[in-house]
C-alpha positions as CSV (number, residue, x, y, z in Angstrom):
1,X,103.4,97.5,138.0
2,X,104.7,101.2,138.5
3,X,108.6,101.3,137.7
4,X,110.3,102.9,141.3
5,X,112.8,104.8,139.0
6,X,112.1,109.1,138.1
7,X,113.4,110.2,134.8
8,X,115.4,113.4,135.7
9,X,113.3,117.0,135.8
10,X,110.4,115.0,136.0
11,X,107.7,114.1,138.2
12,X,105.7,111.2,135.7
13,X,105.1,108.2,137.3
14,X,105.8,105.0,135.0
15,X,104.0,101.8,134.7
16,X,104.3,99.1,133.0
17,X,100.9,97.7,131.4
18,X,100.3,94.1,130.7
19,X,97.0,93.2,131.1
20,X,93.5,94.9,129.6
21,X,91.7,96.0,132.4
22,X,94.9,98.3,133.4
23,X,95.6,99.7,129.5
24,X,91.6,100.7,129.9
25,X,92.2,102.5,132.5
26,X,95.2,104.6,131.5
27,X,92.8,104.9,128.2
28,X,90.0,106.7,130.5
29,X,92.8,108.4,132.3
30,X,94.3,109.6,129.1
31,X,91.4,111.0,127.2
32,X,91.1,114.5,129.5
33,X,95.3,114.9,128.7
34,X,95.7,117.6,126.0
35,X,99.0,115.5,124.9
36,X,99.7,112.0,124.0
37,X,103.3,111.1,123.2
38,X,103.7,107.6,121.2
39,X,106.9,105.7,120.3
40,X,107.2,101.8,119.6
41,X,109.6,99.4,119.6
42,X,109.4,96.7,116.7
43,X,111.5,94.2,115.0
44,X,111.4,92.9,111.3
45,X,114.1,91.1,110.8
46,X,112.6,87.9,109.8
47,X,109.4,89.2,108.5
48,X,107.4,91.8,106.3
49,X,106.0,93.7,108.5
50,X,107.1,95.1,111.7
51,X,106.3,93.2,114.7
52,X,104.7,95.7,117.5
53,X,106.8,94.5,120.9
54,X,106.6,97.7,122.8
55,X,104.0,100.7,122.3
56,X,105.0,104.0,125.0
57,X,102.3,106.3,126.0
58,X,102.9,109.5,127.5
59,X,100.6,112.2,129.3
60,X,102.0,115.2,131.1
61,X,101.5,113.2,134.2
62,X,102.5,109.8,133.6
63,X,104.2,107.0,131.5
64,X,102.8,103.4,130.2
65,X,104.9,101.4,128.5
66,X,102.1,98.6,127.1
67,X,103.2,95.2,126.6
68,X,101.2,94.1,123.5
69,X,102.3,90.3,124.0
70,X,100.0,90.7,127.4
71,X,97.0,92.7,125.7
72,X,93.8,90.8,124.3
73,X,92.0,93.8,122.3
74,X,95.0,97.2,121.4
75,X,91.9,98.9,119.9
76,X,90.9,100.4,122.9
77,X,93.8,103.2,122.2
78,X,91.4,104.0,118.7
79,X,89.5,106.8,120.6
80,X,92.8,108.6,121.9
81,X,94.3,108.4,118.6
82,X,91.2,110.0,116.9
83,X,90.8,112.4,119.6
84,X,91.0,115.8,117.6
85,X,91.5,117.4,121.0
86,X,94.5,115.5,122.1
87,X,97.4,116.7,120.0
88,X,99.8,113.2,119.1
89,X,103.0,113.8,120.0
90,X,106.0,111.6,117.9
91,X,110.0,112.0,117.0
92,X,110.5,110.6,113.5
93,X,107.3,109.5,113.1
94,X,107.2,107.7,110.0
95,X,108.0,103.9,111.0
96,X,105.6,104.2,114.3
97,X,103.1,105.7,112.4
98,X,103.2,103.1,109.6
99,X,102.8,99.9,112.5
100,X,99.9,102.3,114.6
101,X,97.6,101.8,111.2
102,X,98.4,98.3,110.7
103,X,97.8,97.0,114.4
104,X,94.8,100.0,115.1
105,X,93.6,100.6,111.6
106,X,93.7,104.3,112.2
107,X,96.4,106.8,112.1
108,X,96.4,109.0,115.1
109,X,95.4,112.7,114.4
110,X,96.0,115.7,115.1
111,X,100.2,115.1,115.0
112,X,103.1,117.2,116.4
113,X,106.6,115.5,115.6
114,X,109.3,117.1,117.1
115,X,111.9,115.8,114.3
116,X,110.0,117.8,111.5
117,X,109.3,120.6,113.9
118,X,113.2,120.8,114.5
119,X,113.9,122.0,111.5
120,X,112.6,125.2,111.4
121,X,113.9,125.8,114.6
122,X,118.0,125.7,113.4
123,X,118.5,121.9,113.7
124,X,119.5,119.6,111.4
125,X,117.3,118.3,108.7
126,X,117.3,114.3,110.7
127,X,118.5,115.6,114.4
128,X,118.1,112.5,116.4
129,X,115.8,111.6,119.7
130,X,118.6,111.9,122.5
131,X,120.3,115.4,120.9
132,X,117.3,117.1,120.7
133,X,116.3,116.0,124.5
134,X,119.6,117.2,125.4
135,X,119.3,120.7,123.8
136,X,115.8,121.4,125.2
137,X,115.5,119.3,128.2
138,X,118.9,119.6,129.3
139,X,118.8,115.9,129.7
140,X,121.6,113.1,128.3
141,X,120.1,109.6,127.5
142,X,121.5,106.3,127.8
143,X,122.1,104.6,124.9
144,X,122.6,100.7,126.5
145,X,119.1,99.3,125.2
146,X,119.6,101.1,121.8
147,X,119.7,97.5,119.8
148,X,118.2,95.2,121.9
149,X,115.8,92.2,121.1
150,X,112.3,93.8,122.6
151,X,110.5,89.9,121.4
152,X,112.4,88.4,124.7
153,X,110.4,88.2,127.9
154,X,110.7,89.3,130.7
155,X,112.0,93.1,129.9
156,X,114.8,94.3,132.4
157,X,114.6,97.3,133.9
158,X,116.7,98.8,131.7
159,X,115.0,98.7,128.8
160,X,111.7,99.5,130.0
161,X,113.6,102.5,131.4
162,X,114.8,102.7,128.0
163,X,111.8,102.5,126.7
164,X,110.4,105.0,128.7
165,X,112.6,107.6,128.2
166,X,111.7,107.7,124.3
167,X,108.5,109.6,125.3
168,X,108.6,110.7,128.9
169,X,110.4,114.8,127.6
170,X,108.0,115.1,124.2
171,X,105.4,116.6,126.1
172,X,108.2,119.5,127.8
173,X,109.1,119.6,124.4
174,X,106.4,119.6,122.5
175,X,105.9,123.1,124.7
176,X,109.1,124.4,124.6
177,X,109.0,124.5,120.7
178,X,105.3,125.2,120.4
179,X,106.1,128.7,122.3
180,X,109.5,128.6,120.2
181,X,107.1,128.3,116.8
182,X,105.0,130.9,117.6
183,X,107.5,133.7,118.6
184,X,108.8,133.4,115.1
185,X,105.5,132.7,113.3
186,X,106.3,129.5,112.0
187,X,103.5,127.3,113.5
188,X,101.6,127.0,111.0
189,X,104.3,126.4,108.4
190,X,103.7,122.4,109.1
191,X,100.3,122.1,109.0
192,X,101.0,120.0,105.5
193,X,103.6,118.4,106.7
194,X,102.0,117.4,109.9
195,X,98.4,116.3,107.7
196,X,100.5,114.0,105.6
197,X,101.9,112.0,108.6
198,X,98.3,111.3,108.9
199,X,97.0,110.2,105.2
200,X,96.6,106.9,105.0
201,X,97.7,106.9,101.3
202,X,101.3,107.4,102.4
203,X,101.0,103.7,104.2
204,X,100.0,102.0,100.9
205,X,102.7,100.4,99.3
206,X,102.7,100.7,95.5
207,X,103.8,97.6,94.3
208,X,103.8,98.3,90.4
209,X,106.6,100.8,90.8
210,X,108.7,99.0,93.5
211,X,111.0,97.9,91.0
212,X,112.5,102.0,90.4
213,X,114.1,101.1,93.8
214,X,115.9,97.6,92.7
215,X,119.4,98.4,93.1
216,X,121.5,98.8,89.9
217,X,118.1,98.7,87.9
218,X,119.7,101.5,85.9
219,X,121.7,98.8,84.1
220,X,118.4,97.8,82.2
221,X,117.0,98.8,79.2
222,X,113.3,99.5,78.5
223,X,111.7,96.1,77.6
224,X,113.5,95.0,80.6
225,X,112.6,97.3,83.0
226,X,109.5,95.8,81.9
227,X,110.4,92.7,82.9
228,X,111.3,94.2,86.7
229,X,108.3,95.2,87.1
230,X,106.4,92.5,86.7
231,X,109.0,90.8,88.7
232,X,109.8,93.2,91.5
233,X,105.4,93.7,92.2
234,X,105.2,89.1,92.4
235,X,108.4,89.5,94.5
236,X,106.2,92.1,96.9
237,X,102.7,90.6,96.8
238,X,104.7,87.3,97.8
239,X,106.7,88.8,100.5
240,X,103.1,90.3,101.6
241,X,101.1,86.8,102.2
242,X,104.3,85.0,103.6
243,X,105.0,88.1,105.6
244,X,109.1,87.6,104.9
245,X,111.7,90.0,103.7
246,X,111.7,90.3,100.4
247,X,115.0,89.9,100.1
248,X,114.2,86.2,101.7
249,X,111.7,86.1,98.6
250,X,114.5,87.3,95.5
251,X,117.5,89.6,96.1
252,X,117.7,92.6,94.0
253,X,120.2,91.3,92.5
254,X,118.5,88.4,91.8
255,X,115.7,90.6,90.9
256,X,118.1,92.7,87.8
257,X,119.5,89.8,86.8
258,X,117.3,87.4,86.0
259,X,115.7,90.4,83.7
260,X,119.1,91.5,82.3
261,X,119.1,87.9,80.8
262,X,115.4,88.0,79.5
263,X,115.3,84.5,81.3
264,X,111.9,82.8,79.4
265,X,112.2,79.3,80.5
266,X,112.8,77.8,84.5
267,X,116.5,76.4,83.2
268,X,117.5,80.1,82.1
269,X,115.9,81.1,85.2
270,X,118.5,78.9,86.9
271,X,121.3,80.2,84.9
272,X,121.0,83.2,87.9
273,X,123.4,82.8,91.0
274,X,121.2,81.3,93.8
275,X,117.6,81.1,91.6
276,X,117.8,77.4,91.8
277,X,118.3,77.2,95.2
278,X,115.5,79.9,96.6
279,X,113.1,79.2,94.3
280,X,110.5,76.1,94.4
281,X,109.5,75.1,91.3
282,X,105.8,76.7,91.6
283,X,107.3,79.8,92.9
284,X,110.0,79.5,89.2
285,X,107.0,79.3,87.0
286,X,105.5,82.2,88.9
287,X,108.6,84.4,88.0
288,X,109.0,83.1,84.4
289,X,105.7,84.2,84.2
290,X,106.2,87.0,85.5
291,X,109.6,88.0,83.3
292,X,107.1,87.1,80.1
293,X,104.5,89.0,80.7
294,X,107.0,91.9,81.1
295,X,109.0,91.1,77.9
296,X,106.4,90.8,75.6
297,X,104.4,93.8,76.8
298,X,103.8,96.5,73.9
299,X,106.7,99.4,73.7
300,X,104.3,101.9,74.8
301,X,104.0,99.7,78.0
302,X,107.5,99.9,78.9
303,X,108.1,101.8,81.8
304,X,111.0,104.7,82.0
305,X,113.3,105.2,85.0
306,X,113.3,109.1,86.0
307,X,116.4,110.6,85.0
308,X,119.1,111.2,87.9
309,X,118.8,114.6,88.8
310,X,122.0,115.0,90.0
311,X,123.4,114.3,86.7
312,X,121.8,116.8,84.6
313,X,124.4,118.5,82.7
314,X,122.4,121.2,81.6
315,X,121.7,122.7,85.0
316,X,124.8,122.4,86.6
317,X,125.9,126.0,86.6
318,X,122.1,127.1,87.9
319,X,122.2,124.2,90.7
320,X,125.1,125.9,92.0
321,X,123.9,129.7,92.0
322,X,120.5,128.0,93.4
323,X,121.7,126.1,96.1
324,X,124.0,129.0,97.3
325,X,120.7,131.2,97.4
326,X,119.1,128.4,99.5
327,X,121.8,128.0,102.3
328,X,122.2,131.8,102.3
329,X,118.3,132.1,103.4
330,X,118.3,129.0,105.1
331,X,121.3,130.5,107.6
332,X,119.2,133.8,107.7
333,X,115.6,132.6,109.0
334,X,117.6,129.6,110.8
335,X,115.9,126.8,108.9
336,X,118.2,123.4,107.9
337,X,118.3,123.9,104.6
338,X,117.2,120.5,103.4
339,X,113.9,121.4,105.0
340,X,113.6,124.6,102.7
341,X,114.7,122.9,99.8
342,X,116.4,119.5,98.8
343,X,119.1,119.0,95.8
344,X,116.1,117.1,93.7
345,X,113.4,120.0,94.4
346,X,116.1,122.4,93.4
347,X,117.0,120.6,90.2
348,X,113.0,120.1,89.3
349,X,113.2,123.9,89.3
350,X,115.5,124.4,87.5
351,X,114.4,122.0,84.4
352,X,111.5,124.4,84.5
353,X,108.8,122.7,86.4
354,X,106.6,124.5,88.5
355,X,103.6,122.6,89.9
356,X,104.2,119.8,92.5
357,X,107.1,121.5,93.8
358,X,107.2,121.7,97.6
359,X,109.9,124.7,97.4
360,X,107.0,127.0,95.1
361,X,104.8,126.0,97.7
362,X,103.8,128.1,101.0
363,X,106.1,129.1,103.5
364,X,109.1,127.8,101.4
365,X,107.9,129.6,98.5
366,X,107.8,132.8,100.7
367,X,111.5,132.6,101.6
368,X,112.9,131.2,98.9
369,X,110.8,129.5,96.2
370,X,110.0,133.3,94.3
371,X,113.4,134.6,94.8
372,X,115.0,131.2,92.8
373,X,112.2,131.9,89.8
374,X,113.8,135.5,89.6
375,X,117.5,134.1,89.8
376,X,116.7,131.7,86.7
377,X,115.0,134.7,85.0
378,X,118.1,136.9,85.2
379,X,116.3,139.1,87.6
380,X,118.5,138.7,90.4
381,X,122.6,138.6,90.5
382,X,124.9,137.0,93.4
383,X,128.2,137.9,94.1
384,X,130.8,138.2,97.1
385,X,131.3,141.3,99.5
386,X,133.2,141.3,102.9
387,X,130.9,139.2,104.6
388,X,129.6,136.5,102.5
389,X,126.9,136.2,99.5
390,X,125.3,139.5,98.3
391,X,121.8,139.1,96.3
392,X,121.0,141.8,94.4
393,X,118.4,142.9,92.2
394,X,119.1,143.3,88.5
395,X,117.8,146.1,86.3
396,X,115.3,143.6,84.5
């Protein structure tokens, strides 16, 4: 079914695929495109992992938006997404790229996403889908289908208009700031950052240190950090084979509590708001287990949360002279200065480490990362003249 409807500035034509023999042939069609746009649309709600309800593909030419209810066999799309000669083209590509390896089993490569790419053109750090189609494409989008259930069949015309729209400009703009890239020399700045959308080690979930990201797990000590640990990885294997949230599975509340208490018996266990009630009694001796094993592991076993960055006392006075530096270079080359360098990178610097740093690395390092090593040496002073920050150099 082609949708009768034109997205503005454009001459794509737009179809809606819901069978295999036509996603084949938009496959064959596809494969001599030097683009690919990609988006999905997904719900998790009620489970672990993302259910795929929508997949958008885009050529220069035309639109499918593939109904993967309606599709026997999605790995047909493998040889486009492999395609080194087909560049993938994505907006905030993290979550889509995340559900492509889990339905496909590969992640699409080469990658382009316009989000990352943003950045170094004088956007914000996170600028959204619709603004950036606006500034380059000239074009507002509609915003009706933005929360919308995409499980329900049929799909109105709105949403697969909707739907359509959140790939049909990334081609246009996928040129405008290629050309935009080059005339500054900045193109191959995201190389890495482009190659890391595509390692499939960033889509593995560790579940050993899931519990750093329990909230208020900085109210435990050591041994029971320990304790969440243990917890925190049955809580995610669980979550994993039942394919529920694991919040459906223990709260993190739940989570912190239970270990704050050093619960070693199913009636302690109990003792926690709301334990007796989400827990079956295998599932209680799992956790007690769990909290056990964690307890009575050897002090050199006990894990250590990293310390808050931003509460480092001792590097307070350099943060400040640092991250002035940063947004002065950032507003100079026109680069959102979260992209150049982040609060956390900053403060790693200035606690004196200097390997794994993304801001002493490459580009960044070129614009900013040597000029913040001299700062901290003394080597260069900042102070105020008539128009803003002046950087000079001291006598050293």
């Amino acid at each position: 079914m082609v949708l009768q409807r034109r997205p503005q500035g454009t001459r794509t034509d737009v179809e809606y695929i819901a069978n295999q023999e036509n996603l084949e042939a938009f496959v064959r069609r596809a494969r001599s495109s030097a683009v690919l746009a990609v988006d999905t649309e997904f719900l998790r709600e009620k489970t672990y992992y993302a259910n795929l309800c929508l997949l958008q593909l885009a050529t220069d030419t035309e639109v499918a938006v593939v109904d993967p209810f309606a599709i026997e066999d999605l790995s047909v799309l493998v040889p486009l997404m492999e395609d080194p000669t087909i560049v993938k083209l994505f907006h905030a590509a993290g979550q889509d790229l995340e559900i492509i390896y889990r339905e496909l089993g590969v992640l699409p490569s080469p990658v382009f996403d316009t989000q990352v790419a943003a950045a170094l053109l004088g956007h914000t750090q996170q600028i959204g889908y619709g603004p950036l189609v606006h500034s380059l494409c000239g074009v507002s989008l509609k915003k009706s289908d933005s929360f919308t259930d995409w499980s329900r069949r049929p799909l109105s015309d709105s949403q697969l208009d909707y739907a359509a729209d959140d790939v049909i400009y990334l081609p246009k703009m996928y040129r405008v700031m290629r050309e935009r890239l080059e005339a500054k020399g900045r193109l191959g700045w995201l190389d890495n950052d482009f190659a890391a959308l595509s390692d499939p080690a960033n889509y593995v979930c560790d579940v050993a240190s899931r519990f750093k990201r329990l909230k208020r797990v900085g109210q435990l000590s050591r041994r029971q950090l320990s304790a969440a640990r243990e917890v925190a990885s049955w809580r995610e294997l669980t979550a994993q084979a039942r394919d529920l949230p694991r919040k459906w599975v223990l709260t993190d509340e739940q989570v912190v509590e239970s270990c704050r208490r050093e619960a070693r018996t199913i009636d302690e266990l109990f003792m926690v708001r709301g334990m007796r009630e989400k827990l079956c009694t295998r599932d209680a001796r799992a956790v007690v287990a769990a909290l056990v094993r964690g307890l009575d592991a050897p002090p050199e076993q006990w894990p250590e949360l990293d310390k808050s960055l931003k509460s480092e006392p001792n590097v307070d006075a350099e943060l400040d002279l640092m991250e002035a530096l940063v947004r002065l270079r950032a507003r100079e080359n026109d680069i959102a200065m979260q992209t150049l360098a982040s609060h956390g990178e900053l403060a790693r610097v200035a606690r004196g480490y200097r390997t794994d740093v993304d801001v002493l690395k490459g580009w960044r390092r070129a614009i900013i990362g040597e000029e913040l090593l001299d700062l901290l040496a003394g080597k260069l002073a900042l102070s105020l003249g008539p128009d803003g920050l002046v950087v000079t150099r001291t006598g050293e």
